[in-house]
C-alpha positions in Angstrom: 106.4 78.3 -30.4 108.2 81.4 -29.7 105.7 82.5 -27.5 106.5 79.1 -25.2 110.2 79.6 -25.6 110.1 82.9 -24.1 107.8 81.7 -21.7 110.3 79.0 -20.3 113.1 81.2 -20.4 111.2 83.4 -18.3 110.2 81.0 -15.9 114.1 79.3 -15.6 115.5 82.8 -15.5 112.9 83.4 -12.4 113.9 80.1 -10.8 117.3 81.1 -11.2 116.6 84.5 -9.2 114.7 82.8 -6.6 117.8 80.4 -6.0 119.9 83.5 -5.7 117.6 85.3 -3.0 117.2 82.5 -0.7 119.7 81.9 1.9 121.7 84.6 -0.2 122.3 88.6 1.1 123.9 91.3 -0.7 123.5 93.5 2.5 125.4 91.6 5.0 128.5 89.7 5.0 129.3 86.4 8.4 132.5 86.1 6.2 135.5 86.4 8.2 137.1 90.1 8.4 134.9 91.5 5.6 131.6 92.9 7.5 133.0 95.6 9.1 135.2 97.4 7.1 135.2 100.6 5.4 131.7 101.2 5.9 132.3 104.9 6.5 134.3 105.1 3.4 131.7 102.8 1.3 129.1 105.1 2.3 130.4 108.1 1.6 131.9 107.1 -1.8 128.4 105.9 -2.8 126.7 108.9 -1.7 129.1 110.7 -3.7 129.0 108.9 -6.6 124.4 109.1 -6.1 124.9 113.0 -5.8 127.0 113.1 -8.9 124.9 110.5 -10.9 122.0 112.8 -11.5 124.1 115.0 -13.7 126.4 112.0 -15.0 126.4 111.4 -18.5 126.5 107.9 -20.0 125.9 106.3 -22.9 125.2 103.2 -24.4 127.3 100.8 -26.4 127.4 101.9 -30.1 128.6 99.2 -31.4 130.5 95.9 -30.8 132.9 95.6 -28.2 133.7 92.0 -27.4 134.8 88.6 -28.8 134.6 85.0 -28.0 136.1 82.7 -26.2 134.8 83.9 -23.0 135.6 84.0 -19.6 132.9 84.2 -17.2 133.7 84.5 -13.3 131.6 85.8 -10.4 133.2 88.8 -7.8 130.9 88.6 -4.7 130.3 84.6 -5.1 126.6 84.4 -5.7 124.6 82.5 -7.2 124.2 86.0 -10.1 127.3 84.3 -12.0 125.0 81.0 -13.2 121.9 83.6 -14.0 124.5 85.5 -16.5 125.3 82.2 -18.0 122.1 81.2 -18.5 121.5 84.5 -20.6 124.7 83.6 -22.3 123.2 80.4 -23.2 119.9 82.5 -24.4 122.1 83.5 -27.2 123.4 80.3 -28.1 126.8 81.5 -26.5 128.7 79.2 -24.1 131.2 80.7 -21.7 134.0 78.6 -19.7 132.8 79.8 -16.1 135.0 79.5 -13.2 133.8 81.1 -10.0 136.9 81.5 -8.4 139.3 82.0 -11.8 142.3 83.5 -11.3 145.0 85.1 -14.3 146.1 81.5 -15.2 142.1 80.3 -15.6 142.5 83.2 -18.4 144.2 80.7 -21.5 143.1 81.8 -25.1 139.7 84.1 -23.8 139.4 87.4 -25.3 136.8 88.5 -23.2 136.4 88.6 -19.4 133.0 89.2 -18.1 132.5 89.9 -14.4 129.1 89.0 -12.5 129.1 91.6 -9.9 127.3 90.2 -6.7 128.1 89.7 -3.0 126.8 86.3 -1.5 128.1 85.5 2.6 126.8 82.2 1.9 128.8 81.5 -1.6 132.1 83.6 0.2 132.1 81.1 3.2 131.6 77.8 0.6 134.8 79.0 -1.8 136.7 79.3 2.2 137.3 82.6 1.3 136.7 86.4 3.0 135.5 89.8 1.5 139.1 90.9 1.2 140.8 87.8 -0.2 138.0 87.7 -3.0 138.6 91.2 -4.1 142.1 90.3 -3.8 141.9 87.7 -6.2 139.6 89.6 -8.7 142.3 92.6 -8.9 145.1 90.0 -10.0 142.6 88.7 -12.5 141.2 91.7 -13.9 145.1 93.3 -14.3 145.9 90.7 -16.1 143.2 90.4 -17.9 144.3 94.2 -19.3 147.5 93.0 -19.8 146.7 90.5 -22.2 144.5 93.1 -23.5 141.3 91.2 -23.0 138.0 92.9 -23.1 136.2 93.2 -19.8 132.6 93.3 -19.5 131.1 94.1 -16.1 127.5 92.8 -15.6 125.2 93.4 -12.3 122.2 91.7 -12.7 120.7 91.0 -9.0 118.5 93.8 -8.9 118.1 95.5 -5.4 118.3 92.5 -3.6 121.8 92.2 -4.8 123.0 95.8 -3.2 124.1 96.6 0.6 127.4 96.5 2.5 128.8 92.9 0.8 128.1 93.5 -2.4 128.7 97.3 -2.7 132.3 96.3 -1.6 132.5 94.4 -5.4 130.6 96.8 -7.9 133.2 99.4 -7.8 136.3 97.5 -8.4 134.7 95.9 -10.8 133.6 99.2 -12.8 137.0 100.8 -12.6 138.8 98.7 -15.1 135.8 97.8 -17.2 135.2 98.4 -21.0 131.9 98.1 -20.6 129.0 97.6 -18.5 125.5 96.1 -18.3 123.2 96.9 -15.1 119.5 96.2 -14.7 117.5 99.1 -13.5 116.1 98.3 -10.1 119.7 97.4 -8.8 120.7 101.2 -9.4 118.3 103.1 -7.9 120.8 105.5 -6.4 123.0 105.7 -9.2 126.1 104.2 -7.8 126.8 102.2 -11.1 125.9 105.1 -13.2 127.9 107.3 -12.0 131.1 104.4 -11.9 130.1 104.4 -15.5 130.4 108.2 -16.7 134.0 108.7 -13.7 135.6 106.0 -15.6 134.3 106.8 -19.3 132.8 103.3 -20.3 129.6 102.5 -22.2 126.7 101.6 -20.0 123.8 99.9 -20.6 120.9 99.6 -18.2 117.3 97.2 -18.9 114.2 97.5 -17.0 113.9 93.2 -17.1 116.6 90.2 -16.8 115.0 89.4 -19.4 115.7 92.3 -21.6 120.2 91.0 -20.8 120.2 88.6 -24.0 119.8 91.3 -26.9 121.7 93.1 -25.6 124.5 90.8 -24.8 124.3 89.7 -28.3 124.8 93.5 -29.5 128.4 93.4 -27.6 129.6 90.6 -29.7 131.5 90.7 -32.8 
């Protein structure tokens, strides 16, 4: 029985990712005013960052961090922030989730997690650019601290979920972050590690998806 139960999770989780890939970029952006800035400065910050990452020092969460109720929202607008609910759900853990949440979406949560992911196509359906998302992510996340929420930042996409677009979210979504959760193959160059050990937070990275829910649960009080 447990054998089919991890079998169909598998299999939803894999539908979820194939959803997400097609007709969905992380590398390029046909959002208004977002494609073509910075590049110069996103590249050299993430080559920084990959030069230093080698050396970086980060550990994993040692114990737990976070409490519910939860607020889940996506910064990028892909299709990522229904894959990190579904390994909520996994856990038997159900999250309000608003895509597009803003500081008054916050109400009684305690704990903000961020599903880090850049999606052109889920950018131009919200009617919104690049700039005005990050915009709106800043407000959330500052207030977020304010009401001294814990903020969990979560990038789950894999490779297929880094370039240009979504590079513009990971590190704004790191800086004010208590914590961090990152699957392997989406940090080959070690962009997100390094985020991790400049700004001090606990980082945890899985080989699989499928590896997110155990340690999702870990985080929880």
């Amino acid at each position: 029985m447990k054998l089919k139960k991890g079998l169909a999770f598998a299999a939803a989780l894999m539908m979820v990712v194939s959803m997400a890939a097609c007709g969905e970029t992380g590398g390029t952006s046909s959002a208004p005013q977002s494609a073509a800035k910075s590049t110069a400065s996103s590249a050299a910050t993430s080559g920084a960052t990959s030069s230093s990452a080698a050396s970086a020092s980060v550990q994993g969460l040692k114990q737990p961090i976070a409490e519910q109720p939860i607020l889940l929202t996506s910064v990028g607008q892909s299709a990522d922030v229904e894959m990190v609910k579904t390994l909520f759900k996994k856990i038997n853990i159900d999250p309000t989730t608003d895509h597009l949440a803003t500081a008054d979406s916050i109400g009684n949560a305690k704990t903000l997690v961020l599903a880090i992911g850049g999606s052109s196509k889920g950018l131009g359906a919200a009617g919104i650019d690049a700039d005005q998302e990050l915009a709106r992510v800043a407000k959330l996340v500052d207030a977020a601290k304010d009401k001294g929420l814990t903020i969990i930042a979560m990038h789950t996409g894999g490779q297929t979920r880094r370039g240009e677009l979504s590079d513009k979210f990971i590190k704004p979504a790191f800086e004010k972050a208590d914590y961090a959760i990152v699957v392997a193959d989406g940090d080959k160059d070690g962009l997100m590690k390094g985020l991790a050990a400049s700004e001090s937070i606990p980082m945890n990275t899985v080989d699989k998806i499928t590896d997110v829910p155990d340690i999702l649960k870990a985080a929880f009080k």
